[in-house]
N, C-alpha and C positions, 0 to 999 in steps of 0.2 A: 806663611802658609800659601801652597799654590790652590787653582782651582779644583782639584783633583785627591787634595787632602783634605781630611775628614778629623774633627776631634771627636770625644765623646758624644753624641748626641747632636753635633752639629751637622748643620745639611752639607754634602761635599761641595757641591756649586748650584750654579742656577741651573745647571741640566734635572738635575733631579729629579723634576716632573714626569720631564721627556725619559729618563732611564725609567722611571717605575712604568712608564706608560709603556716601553720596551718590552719591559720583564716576562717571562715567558716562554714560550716551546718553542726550541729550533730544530732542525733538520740540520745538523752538521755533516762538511763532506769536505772531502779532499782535492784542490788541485795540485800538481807538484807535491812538493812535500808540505804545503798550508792550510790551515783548516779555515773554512767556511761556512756561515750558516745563512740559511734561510728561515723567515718565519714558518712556522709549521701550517698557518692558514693561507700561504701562496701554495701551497704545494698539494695536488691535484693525486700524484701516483709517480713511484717508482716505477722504471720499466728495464728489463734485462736492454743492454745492447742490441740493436739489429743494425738491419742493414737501412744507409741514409741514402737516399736517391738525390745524387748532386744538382741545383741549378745553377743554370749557366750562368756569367755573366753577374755574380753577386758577389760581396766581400766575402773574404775568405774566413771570416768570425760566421760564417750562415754556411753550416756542413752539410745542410738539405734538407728532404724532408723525409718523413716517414709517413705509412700509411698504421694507423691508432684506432682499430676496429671499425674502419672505413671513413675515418676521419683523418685529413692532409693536415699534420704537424710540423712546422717550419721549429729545425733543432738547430741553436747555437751554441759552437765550442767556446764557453769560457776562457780555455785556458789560452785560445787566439785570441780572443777580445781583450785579455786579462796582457796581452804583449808576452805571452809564454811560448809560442810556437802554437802547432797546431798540436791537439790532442792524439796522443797514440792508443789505439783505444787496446785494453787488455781482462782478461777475464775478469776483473773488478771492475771495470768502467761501467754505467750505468745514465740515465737518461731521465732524470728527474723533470714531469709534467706540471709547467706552472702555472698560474691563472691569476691576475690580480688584474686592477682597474687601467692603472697607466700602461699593459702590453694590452689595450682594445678590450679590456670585459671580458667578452667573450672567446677571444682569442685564445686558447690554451698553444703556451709554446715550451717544448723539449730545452732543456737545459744538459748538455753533456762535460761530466765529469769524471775524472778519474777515480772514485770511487764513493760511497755513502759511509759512513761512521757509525752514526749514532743518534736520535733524535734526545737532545738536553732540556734543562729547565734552568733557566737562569733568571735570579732575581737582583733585582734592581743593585742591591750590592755587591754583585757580578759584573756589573755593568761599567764601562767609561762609554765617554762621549767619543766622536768620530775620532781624529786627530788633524790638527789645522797644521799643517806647511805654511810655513814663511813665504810669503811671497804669491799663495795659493797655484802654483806653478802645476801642482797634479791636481789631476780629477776625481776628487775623492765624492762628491756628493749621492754618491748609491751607497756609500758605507754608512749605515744605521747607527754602528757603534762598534765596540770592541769587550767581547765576551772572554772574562778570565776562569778558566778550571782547573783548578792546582795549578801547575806552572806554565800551563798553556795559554795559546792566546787563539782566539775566532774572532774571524771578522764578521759582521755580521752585515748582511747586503740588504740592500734596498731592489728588488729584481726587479721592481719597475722602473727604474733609474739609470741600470746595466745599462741600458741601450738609450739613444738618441730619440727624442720623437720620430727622424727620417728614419732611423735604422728599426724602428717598430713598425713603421709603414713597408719597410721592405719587407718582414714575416709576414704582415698580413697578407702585401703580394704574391708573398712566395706561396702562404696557403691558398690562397685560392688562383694560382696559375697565370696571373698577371703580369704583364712586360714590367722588367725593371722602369723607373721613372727617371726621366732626365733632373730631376730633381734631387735623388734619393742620394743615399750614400753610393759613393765609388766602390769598384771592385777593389777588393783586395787589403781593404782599408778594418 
């Protein structure tokens, strides 16, 4: 029996805490052709597409900012960060506003993807644990877990995670107008 099989009435693994602790509402969406989810408690507002005003001088995962009824919104393309190319944005792309502790509290920052789904409910028997690589060679530590629905598969993200402590201090720079730092993350990166 691996960690991940379950008999009658037995517990699947020692995750099982941590999955029911999971369990829950997600805001599923789309990169590419993959689905994603986010807690439904990171998630601030949907906002249609507008226009992102570039700065300069920043990795190319930071598409700009927006102005959010006169608030500067620093908006990162996923599906750059994610090693997808940059996002082509199309009358489904949309701009999901997030807010959780590890992107500065207060800081609400624009998420752009290539489109929204669905928000789900998944319970804890919906649920696997992350997935461990041999070798830990990838950077999987933002992914929460893996959400099964029928034959699909969600990953479900940690969005305070996405990003680097440096690469969170660059959106805060970028929101409020601050020279990039000789410290922060490199362009283009």
């Amino acid at each position: 029996m691996t960690a991940h099989d379950s008999e009658a009435g037995a517990p699947r693994s020692a995750d099982d805490a941590q999955l029911q602790t999971l369990a829950g509402r997600f805001l599923s969406f789309r990169l590419a052709e993959e689905d994603y989810g986010l807690q439904i408690l990171d998630v601030r507002e949907i906002i249609r597409m507008q226009h992102i005003t570039p700065v300069p001088c920043r990795p190319a995962f930071l598409r700009g900012v927006i102005n959010l009824r006169g608030r500067i919104i620093p908006v990162v393309d996923l599906r750059c960060k994610f090693g997808m190319g940059l996002a082509e944005t199309t009358p489904q792309s949309v701009i999901i506003v997030v807010q959780c502790a590890s992107l500065g509290g207060n800081t609400p920052t624009g998420v752009l993807v290539d489109e929204v789904v669905e928000v789900v409910d998944l319970s804890a028997a919906q649920l696997d644990p992350p997935p461990v690589y041999a070798g830990g060679a990838l950077e999987t530590e933002f992914v929460l877990g893996i959400g099964k629905i029928a034959d699909d598969v969600l990953f479900l993200l940690d969005i305070g995670r996405v990003l680097s402590t440096a690469e969170n201090q660059l959106l805060a720079d970028a929101a409020t107008g601050a020279p990039p730092r000789p410290d922060s993350a490199t362009p283009g990166t």
